[in-house]
C-alpha positions in Angstrom: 1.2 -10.9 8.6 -1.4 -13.3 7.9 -1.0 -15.3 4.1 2.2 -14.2 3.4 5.1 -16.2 2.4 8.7 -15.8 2.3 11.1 -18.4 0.7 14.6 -16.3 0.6 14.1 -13.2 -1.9 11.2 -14.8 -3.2 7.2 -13.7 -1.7 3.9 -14.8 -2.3 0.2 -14.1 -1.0 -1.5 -17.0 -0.5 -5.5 -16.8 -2.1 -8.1 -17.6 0.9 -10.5 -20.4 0.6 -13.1 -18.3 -0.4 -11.3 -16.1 -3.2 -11.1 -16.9 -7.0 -7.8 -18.7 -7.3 -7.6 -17.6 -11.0 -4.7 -15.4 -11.7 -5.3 -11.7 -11.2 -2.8 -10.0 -13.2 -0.7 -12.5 -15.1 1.2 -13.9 -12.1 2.1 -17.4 -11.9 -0.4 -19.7 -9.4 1.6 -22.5 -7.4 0.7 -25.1 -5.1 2.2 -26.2 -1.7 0.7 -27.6 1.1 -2.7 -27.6 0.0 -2.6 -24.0 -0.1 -2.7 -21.8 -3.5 0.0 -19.1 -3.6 0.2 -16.3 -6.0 4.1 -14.7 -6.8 4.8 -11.3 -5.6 7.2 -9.4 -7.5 9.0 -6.9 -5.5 10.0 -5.0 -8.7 6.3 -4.7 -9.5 5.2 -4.0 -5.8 6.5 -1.9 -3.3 4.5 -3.1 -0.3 6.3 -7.0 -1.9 9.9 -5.1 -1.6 9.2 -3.5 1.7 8.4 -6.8 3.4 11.6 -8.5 1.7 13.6 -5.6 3.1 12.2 -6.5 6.4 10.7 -3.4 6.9 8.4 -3.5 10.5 4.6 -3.2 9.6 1.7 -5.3 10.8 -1.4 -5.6 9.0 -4.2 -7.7 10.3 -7.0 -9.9 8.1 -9.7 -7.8 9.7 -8.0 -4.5 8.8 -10.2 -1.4 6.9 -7.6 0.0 4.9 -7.6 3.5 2.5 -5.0 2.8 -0.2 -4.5 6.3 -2.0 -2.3 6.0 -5.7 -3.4 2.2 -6.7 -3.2 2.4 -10.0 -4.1 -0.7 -11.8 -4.6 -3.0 -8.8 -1.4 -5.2 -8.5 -0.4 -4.4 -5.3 -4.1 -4.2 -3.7 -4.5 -7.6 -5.2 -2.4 -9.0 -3.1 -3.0 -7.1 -0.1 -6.8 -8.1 -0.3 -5.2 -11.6 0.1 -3.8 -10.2 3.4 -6.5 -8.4 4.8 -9.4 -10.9 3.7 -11.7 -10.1 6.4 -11.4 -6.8 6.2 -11.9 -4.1 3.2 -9.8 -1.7 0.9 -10.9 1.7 -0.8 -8.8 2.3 -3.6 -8.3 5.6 -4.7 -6.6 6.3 -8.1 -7.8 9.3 -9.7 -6.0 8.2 -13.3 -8.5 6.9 -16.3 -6.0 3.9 -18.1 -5.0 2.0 -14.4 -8.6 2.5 -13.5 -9.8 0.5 -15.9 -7.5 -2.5 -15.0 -8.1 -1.5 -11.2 -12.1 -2.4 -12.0 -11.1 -5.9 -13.3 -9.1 -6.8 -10.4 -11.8 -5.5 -7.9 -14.3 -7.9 -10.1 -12.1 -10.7 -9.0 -11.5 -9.3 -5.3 -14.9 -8.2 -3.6 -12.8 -6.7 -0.5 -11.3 -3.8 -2.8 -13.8 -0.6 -3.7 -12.3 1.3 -6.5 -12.7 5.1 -6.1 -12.3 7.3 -8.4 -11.1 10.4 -7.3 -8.2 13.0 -6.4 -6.3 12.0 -3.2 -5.5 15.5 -2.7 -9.1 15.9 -2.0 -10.3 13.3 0.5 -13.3 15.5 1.5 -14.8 13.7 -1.8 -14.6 10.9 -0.8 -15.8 10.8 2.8 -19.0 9.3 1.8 -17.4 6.3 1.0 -14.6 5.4 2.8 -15.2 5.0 7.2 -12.8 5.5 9.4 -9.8 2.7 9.0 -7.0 0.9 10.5 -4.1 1.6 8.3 -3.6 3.7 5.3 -0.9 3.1 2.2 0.0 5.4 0.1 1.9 5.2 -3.5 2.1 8.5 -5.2 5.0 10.1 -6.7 3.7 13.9 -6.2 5.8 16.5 -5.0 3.2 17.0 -2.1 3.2 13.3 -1.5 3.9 13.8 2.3 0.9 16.6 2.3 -1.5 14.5 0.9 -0.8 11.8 3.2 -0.9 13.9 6.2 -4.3 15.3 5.0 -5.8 12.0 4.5 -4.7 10.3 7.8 -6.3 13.5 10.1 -9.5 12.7 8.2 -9.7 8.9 7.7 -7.1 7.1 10.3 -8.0 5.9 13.6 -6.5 7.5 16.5 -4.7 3.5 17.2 -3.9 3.7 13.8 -1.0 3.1 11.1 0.6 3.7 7.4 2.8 3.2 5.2 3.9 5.9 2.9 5.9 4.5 0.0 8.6 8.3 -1.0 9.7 8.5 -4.0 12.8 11.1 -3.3 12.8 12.8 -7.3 8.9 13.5 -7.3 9.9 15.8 -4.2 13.1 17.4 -5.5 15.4 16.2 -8.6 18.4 18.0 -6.8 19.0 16.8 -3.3 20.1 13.5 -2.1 17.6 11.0 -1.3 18.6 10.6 2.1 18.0 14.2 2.5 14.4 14.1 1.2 13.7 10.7 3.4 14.8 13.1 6.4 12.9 15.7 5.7 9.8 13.5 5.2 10.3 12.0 8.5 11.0 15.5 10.1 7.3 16.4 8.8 5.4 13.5 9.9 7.2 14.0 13.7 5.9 17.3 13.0 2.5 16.2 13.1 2.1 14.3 15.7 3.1 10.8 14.3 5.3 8.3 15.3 8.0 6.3 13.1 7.7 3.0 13.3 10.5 1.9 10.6 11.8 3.1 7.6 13.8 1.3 5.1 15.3 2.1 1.1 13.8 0.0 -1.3 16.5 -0.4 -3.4 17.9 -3.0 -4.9 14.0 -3.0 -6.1 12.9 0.8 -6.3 15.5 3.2 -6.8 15.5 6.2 -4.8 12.4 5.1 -3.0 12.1 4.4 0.5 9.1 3.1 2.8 8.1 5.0 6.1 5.8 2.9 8.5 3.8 5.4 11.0 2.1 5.0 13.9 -0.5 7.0 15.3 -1.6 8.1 19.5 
């Protein structure tokens, strides 16, 4: 992926030319080799602990992505940074993370906060077009269904995701592999393909990332 960088368990985004290179959320801003990077952490970002885990996605700088669950903006931050030719509707339906989500899209013109319920993306439809990839982070107990529900009306049929599972939000009693299985089970179900899947931990316990495919 374009603007990301790797230095052993450390990550970064790096700002494009044309973005404010102030600090977004409080991360540290560093130098090297002319080019402006901003520090990831992959205990603050699942998509940051995905890519340290080595989990197989590709998102392209062009890319229209529907990001459902993004709270106050720390991870689409940095994936604006990623995708800076392309665009990101945000969708967090959540007052208090909304409010800091509006200050990082008034530093990042690519994001377009949307406030709404992702279990509903029929409200949404007049704002968001069909796009490239979708990422989800919502700890729901119908996490999978809302991300099924949402790709059928928003991803293209060449498309992809990334569905970030938190295993407890989906049942407190069974194992997290068990829950990861099942997940996967579903989204075969429907017609997707897996394209990886990893655990998260030592960074997010009992969460794992599931990369889709789609045609």
């Amino acid at each position: 992926m374009e603007n990301v960088v790797v230095e052993g368990n450390r990550i970064f985004t790096v700002i494009p030319e044309n973005f404010d290179s102030r600090s977004v959320y409080g991360e540290k801003i560093t130098t090297k080799n002319h080019l402006k990077l901003r520090a990831w952490s992959p205990y603050r970002s699942k998509l940051a602990a995905a890519i340290l885990r080595g989990v197989d996605m590709d998102i392209k700088s062009d890319y229209q992505i529907l990001y459902l669950g993004a709270a106050a903006g720390t991870t689409a931050s940095h994936l604006s940074d990623i995708v800076y030719r392309g665009m990101i509707y945000a969708v967090e339906i959540s007052p208090f993370p909304l409010r800091k989500l509006l200050d990082v899209c008034r530093m990042r013109r690519n994001i377009v906060p949307i406030m709404e319920d992702a279990n509903h993306p029929e409200r949404y439809l007049h704002l968001v077009p069909e796009v490239n990839f979708l990422y989800q982070d919502i700890a729901q107990r119908n996490q999978i269904d809302i991300f099924i529900r949402n790709c059928e009306m928003y991803l293209m049929d060449s498309g992809g995701g990334i569905i970030m599972v938190k295993s407890r939000s989906i049942d407190t009693t069974a194992e997290p592999e068990g829950v990861y299985g099942r997940v996967i089970d579903r989204i075969e179900r429907e017609g997707y393909r897996i394209r990886d899947m990893k655990k998260l931990d030592p960074y997010a316990k009992d969460h794992a990332c599931i990369v889709i495919e789609r045609g």
